[in-house]
N, C-alpha and C positions, 0 to 999 in steps of 0.2 A: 504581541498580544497573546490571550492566555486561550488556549479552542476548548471546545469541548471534549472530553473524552468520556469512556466508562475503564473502571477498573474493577478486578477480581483478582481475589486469589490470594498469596501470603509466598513469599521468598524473594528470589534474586529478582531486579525488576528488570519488565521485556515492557517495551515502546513499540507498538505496535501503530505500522503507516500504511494506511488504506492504498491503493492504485486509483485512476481517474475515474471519476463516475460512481466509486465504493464510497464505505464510512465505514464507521466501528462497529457499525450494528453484522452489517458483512464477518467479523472475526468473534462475532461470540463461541461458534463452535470451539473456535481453536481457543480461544483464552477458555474456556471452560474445561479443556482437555488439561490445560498446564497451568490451572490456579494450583494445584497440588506441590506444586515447586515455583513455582515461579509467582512474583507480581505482578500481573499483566495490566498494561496501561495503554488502549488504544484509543487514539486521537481521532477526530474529526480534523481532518484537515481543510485549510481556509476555504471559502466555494462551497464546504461539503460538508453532506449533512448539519449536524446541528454549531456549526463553528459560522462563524463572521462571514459578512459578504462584503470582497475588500477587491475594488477594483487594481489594483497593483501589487497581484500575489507573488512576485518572482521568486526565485530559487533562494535566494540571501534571505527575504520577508519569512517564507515559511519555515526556512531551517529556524533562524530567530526563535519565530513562535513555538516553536517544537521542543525548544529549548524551556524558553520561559514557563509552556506548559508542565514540562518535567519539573521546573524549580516549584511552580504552585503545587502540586501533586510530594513536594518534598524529597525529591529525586535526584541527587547530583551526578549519578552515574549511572546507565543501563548498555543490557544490549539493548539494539533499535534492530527491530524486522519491517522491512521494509518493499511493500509489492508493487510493481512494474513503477509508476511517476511515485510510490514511497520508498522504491528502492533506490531512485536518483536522488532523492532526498535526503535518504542512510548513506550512499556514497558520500553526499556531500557535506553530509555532518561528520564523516571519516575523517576528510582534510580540515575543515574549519574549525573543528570544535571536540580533538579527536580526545580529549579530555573527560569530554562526559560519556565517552562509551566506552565498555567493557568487552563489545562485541558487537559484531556485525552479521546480520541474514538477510538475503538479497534473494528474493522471489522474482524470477522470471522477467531481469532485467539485468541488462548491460551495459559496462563502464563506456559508452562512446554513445555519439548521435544515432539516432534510428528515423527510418522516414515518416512520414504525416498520416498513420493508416488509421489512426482514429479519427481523423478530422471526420471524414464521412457520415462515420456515427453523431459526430456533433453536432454534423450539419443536420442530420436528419431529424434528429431531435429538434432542435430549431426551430424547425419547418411544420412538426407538430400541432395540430390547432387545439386544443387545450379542450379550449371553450366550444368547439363542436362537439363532443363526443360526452357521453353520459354515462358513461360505465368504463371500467378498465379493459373488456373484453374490444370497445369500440377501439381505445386508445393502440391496444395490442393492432388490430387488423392495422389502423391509420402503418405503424410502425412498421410491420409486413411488408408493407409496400416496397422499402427502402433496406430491410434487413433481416435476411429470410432465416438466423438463428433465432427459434425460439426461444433460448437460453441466454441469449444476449437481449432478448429484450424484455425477459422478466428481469436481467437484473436490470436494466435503463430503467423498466417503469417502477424498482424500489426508490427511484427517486422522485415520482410523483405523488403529491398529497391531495386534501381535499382541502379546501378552507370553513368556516364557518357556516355559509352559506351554499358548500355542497359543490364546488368547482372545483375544478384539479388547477393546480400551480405546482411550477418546478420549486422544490423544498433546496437545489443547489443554484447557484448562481452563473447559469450556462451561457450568457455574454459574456463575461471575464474569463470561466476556464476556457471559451474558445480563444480570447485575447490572451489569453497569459499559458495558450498550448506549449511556448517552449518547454516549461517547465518537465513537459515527457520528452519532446522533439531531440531538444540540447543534451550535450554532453554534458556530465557534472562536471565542473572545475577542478580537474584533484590536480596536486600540485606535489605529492609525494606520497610512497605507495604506504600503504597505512600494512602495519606488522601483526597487528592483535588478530583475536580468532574470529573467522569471516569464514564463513558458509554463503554459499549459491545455491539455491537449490531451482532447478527446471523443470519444466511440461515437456516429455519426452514428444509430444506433438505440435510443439508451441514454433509458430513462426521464429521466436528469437535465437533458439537451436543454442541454447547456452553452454551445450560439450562440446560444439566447433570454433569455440571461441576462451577454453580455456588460458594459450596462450598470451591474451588480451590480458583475461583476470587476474592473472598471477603475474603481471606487469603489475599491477596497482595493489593487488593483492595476494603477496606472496606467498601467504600460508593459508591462501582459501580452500576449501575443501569441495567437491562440488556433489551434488545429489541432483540425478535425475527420474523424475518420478514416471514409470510407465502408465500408458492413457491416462494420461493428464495434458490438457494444453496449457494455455495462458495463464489459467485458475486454478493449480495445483492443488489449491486448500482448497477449492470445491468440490473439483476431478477426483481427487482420491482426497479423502479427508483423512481417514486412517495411517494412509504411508508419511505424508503431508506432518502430522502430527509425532509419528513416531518421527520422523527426523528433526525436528528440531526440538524436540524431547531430550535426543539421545546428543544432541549437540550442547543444549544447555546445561545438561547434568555431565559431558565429557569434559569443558569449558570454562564453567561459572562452579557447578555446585561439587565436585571433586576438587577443586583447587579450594573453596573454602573450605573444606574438609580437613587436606590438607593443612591446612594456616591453624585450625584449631587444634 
């Protein structure tokens, strides 16, 4: 199926894949930073934001979609940037479909299984009463209760709206992404280590510790390069935006727009 995205910009095109709970509205800084080279095309992925609500979103469904997306948008090739469950999703369009990418950027996720630590957050959300609460300041406290980052729960409540008649509803579809949680949970399927140019980049504070797991990455992905961003955790492109930006700047112009240069 075809999700929503927004696009900006004008050059080489970058595919840009939200993490759980994001959307595209989350990556305007960055796509604004690299319309100046790049054509940046960031997805709503299925669940999320303004894309489809599809009870059977597995890993095969949204690679699909991601694809299809790119072919309506006139796309047959990009790199794919791809953050925490968008980056198991860039892995896995590595092996299945390594045809339509030119390049691979893996935000603050790794090639293997990782434990259940967002469920919590899921669950909390959940549990949220919607319909008691009258203001977002209320919804904030209700939230508090259960997760005592404030920064973690301004971005949970960018996914609450108001309807028509002034109530909050969740704008994602938070019974399927908790049923269709492997899609972070699971390893991606890769099945041969993909050669093209692939960047890592990490939250020097980020639980996944993606410099101690180089020799993991460069199993699957041999000539990956890795960037770790200091004070940064999870959210690298939120944590530091500047550094965040500068390296996948200097990746796509090392990569993509020096090699057409090149050719010309």
């Amino acid at each position: 199926m075809k999700l929503h995205y927004q696009e900006s910009g004008t050059g080489v095109p970058l595919v840009i894949l939200h993490g759980l709970l994001g959307s595209s509205a989350n990556w305007q800084g960055v796509s604004k930073s690299l319309a100046d080279i790049c054509r940046v095309i960031a997805i709503d992925l299925p669940n999320h934001g303004r894309s489809a609500h599809v009870a059977d979103a597995d890993l095969t469904l949204t690679c699909n979609s991601v694809l299809e997306t790119m072919r309506c948008a006139g796309v047959d090739r990009a790199c794919i940037l791809g953050h925490s469950m968008g980056g198991k999703i860039a892995m896995q369009l590595s092996t299945t479909s390594r045809e339509s990418l030119t390049g691979l950027i893996v935000v603050d996720m790794l090639p293997k299984a990782i434990p259940p630590a967002h469920l919590f957050i899921l669950r909390a959300c959940e549990q949220l009463d919607l319909a008691a609460a009258s203001s977002r300041r209320e919804l904030d406290k209700m939230l508090a209760r259960s997760i005592s980052q404030p920064e973690t729960r301004a971005f949970i409540l960018k996914n609450v709206r108001r309807n028509a008649e002034g109530r909050f509803y969740w704008q994602i579809n938070l019974p399927h992404i908790i049923t269709n949680y492997k899609i972070v949970s699971d390893a991606p399927d890769l099945r041969s280590p993909y050669a093209g140019g692939c960047l890592f980049i990490g939250g020097a504070t980020s639980p996944y510790k993606i410099a101690t797991q180089e020799p993991l990455i460069h199993t699957w992905f041999p000539g990956a390069q890795l960037k770790i961003i200091p004070r940064a955790g999870h959210l690298p492109h939120i944590d530091q935006p500047e550094a965040f930006n500068a390296a996948v700047r200097e990746f796509m112009i090392s990569t993509h727009i020096a090699k057409m240069q090149c050719r010309s």
